[in-house]
N, C-alpha and C positions, 0 to 999 in steps of 0.2 A: 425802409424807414428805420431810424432808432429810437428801440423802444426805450423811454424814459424807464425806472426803476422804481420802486415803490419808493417811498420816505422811509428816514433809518429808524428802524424798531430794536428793542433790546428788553431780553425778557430773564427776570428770574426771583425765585422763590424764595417770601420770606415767611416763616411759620407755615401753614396750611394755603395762604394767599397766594397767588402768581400778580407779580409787579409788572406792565407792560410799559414802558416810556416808547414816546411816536414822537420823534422832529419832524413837529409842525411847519420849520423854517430856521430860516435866520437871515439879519441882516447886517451888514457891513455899516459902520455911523463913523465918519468923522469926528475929528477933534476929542479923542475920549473926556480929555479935561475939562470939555462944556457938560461933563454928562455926573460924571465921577469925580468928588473931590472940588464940588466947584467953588468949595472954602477956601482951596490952597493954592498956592504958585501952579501953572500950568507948567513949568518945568519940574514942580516935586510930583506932581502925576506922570509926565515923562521918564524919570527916574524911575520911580518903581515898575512902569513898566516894564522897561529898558533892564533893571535887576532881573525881572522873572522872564526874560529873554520872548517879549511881546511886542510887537509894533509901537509905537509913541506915537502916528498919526491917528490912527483907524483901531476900529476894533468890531469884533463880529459877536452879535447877538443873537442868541437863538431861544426857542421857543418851544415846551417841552411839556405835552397835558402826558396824564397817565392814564391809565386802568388797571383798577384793582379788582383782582376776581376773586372775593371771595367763599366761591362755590354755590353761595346762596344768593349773593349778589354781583353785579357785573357793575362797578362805579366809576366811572369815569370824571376825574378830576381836572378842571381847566377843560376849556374846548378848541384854543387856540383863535387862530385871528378869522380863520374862515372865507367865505366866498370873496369876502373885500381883499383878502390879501393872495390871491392867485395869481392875476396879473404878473405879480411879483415874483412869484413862485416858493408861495408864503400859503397858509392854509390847508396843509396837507395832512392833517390828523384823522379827518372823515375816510381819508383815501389808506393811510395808515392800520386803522382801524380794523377795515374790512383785509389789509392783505396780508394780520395776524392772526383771523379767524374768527373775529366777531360781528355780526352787523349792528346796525343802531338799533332795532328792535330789540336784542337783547341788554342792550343797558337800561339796568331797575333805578341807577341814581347819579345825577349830575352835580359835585360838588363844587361850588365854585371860591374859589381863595379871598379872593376880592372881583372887582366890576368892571376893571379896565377890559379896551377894547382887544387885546390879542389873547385874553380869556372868557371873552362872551362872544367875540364872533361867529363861534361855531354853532352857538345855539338854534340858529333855525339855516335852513336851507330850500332856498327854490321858497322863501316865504313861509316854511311849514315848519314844525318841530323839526328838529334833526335827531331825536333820540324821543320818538313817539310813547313809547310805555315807559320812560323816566318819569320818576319824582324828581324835585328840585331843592338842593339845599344852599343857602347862602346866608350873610351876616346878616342881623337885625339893623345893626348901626348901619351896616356900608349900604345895607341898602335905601335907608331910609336918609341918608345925604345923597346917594344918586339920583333920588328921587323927590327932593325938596325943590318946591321953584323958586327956592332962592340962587339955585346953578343956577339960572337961567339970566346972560347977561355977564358971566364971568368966564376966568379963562379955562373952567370945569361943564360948559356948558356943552360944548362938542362930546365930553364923556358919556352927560346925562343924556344927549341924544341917542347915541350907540346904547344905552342902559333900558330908555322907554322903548328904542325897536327889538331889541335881545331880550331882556330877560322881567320885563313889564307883561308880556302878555302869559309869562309861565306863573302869576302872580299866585291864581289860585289852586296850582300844583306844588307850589314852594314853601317851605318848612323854613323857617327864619332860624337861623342859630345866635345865642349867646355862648359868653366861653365857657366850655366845661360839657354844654351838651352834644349828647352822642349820634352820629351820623346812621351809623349801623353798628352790632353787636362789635367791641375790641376800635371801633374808629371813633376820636371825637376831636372836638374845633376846639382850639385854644386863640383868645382873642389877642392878634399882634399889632395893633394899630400903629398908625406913624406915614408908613407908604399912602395906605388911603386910611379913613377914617376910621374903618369897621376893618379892615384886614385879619383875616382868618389864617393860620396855618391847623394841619391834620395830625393826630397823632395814630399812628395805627398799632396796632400789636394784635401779633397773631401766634399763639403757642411759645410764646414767651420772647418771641424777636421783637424788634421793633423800628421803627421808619418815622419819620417827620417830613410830612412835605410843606415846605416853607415859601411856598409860592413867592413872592416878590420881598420878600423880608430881605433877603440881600440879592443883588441882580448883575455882579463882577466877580469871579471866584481871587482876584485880585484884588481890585480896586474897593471891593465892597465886605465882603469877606475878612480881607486882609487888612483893610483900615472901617474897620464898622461904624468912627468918628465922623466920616469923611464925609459932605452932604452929597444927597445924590438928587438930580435935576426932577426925577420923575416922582418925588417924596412931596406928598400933600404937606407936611410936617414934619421938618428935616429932624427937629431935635428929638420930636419922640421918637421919629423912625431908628435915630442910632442909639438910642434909649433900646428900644425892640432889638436891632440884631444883637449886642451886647445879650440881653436876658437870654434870647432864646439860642444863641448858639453857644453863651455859656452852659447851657441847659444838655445840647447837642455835645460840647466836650467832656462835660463834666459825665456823663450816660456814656460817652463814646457811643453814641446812634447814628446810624445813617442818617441821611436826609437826601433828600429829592428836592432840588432848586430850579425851578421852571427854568430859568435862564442862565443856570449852568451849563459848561459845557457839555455836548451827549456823548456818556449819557444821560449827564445831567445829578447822578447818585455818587454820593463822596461821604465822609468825614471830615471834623474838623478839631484840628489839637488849637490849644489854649498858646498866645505867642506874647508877648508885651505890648507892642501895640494893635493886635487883633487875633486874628486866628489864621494858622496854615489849612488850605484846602488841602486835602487827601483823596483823588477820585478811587472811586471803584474797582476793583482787582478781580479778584476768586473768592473774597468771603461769604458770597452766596451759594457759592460751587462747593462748599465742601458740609 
C-alpha cells in the first residue's frame, strides 16, 4: 500500500515564538471572476490573472490554521474545516498537528479570526472537544451576529448552524474579544470587520519581531491583495471589507510586517509593498533563517 504523507507543515522562529502553519487543504473553484472581483468585467479578472501567469478558468484555495508556541503557551489559531471536509481531502490540521509534535492536549488557547465554517470545523471531533484543556478566544461582535436568530431564515443561516454545533457549546470556556484586547502576553485582536461582522486579525510580537495574521481580510494573494477594491463573493459587507484590507495592509507596508494569510499560498507567510492600485505580495524567503 501507499502510504499517504502527512499535510504540508512549515516551521520558523519569530522572537522567542516558534510559528507552525499546517495545510489543512485546498480546493480547486471554478470561474475565479464569480468569486473575486465580481464588480468588474470577467475579462478584467482574466487579465490580471493571465498578467501574473495564473490560470483564467480555475483557481486553487487553500486553507492554512497556525500554532504559535510561545513556550508558555501552545495557541493554535483557526482550526480549519475539520471532519466535514475529509471526504474531500480537506481537514487535515488535527493530523498535521500531531505529525509536528504536538497533541491536542497540549494546546492552552484556541484563537479564532472569525466563525466561518473552514475555521470552526476543527473545533470538536468524534462529538468532543478537539483541544480538551484549551480556553477559547473569539470576537464579541462575530460572535454575537452568529448567534442572533435573526440568521435564522437567511442566506447566513447554514453559517449560524456550523457556529451553534462548533463553537456554541465552548461558550463558557470562551473569552470574547473587542479590539485592542490581549489574547496572551505580546498577542492581541485588532477589530477588521467587513468579511464577517466581527472579524478579528492578531497582532503578535515577540522580542521585538512581529507577525499579523489576517485571517480572511484578504483571501487571493492576486485578486485580493492586489486589487483590495475588488468585491469579493464571500464578504458579508463588501464596502467595509475593502475599506479593511486597504487600512490593515496599509498598516502591513507601511511596518514592513509579515503576515500570515489563512488562504494564501503555503505557506501562506509573505509581505506586502504598497503599489497604486493595491499591493504586491512578496512570499516568504530566509528572513526567518537568519
Amino acid at each position: 500500500m501507499t502510504a499517504v504523507p502527512p499535510p504540508d507543515a512549515h516551521q520558523f522562529k519569530l522572537g522567542s515564538c516558534t510559528v507552525t502553519v499546517i495545510k489543512d487543504g485546498a480546493s480547486v473553484m471554478d470561474n475565479p471572476w464569480e468569486i473575486f472581483g465580481s464588480n468588474q468585467a470577467p475579462d478584467t479578472v482574466r487579465k490580471l490573472l493571465e498578467q501574473n501567469l495564473l490560470p483564467t478558468e480555475k483557481l486553487v484555495n487553500s486553507y492554512t490554521p497556525a500554532i504559535i508556541d510561545t513556550g508558555s503557551d501552545v495557541i493554535v489559531v483557526d482550526t480549519g474545516i475539520g471532519a466535514a471536509g475529509r471526504a474531500r481531502g480537506l481537514g487535515r490540521f488535527r493530523e498535521g498537528l500531531k505529525a509536528v509534535g504536538y497533541t491536542p492536549e497540549q494546546v492552552t488557547v484556541v484563537a479564532l479570526t472569525h466563525l466561518h465554517g473552514d475555521h470552526i470545523g476543527g473545533l470538536m471531533e468524534d462529538g468532543v472537544p478537539a483541544f480538551p484543556n484549551a480556553r477559547y478566544v473569539a470576537g464579541e461582535i462575530e460572535y454575537g451576529f452568529w448567534t442572533d436568530k435573526a440568521r435564522e431564515g437567511t442566506p447566513a443561516e447554514g453559517g449560524q448552524k456550523s457556529v451553534l454545533a462548533n463553537v456554541v457549546p465552548f461558550a463558557e470556556k470562551m473569552t470574547f474579544l473587542k479590539d485592542g484586547d490581549q489574547i496572551v502576553s505580546g498577542m492581541t485582536a485588532m477589530l477588521a470587520p467587513g468579511h464577517t461582522p466581527g472579524h478579528l486579525v492578531f497582532h503578535l510580537e515577540s522580542d521585538g519581531k512581529q507577525l499579523v495574521m489576517t485571517g480572511d481580510t484578504a483571501n487571493h494573494y492576486i485578486l485580493s491583495v492586489g486589487r483590495p477594491d475588488w468585491e469579493v463573493r464571500f464578504d458579508v459587507d463588501k464596502t467595509q471589507a475593502a475599506k479593511t484590507r486597504r487600512r490593515i495592509f496599509d498598516m502591513i507596508a507601511a511596518d514592513r510586517i509579515p503576515f500570515l494569510g489563512f488562504h494564501m499560498p503555503f505557506p501562506a507567510v509573505g509581505f506586502v509593498e504598497k503599489q497604486p492600485e493595491g499591493f504586491r505580495y512578496i512570499p516568504k524567503t530566509y528572513q526567518f533563517d537568519l
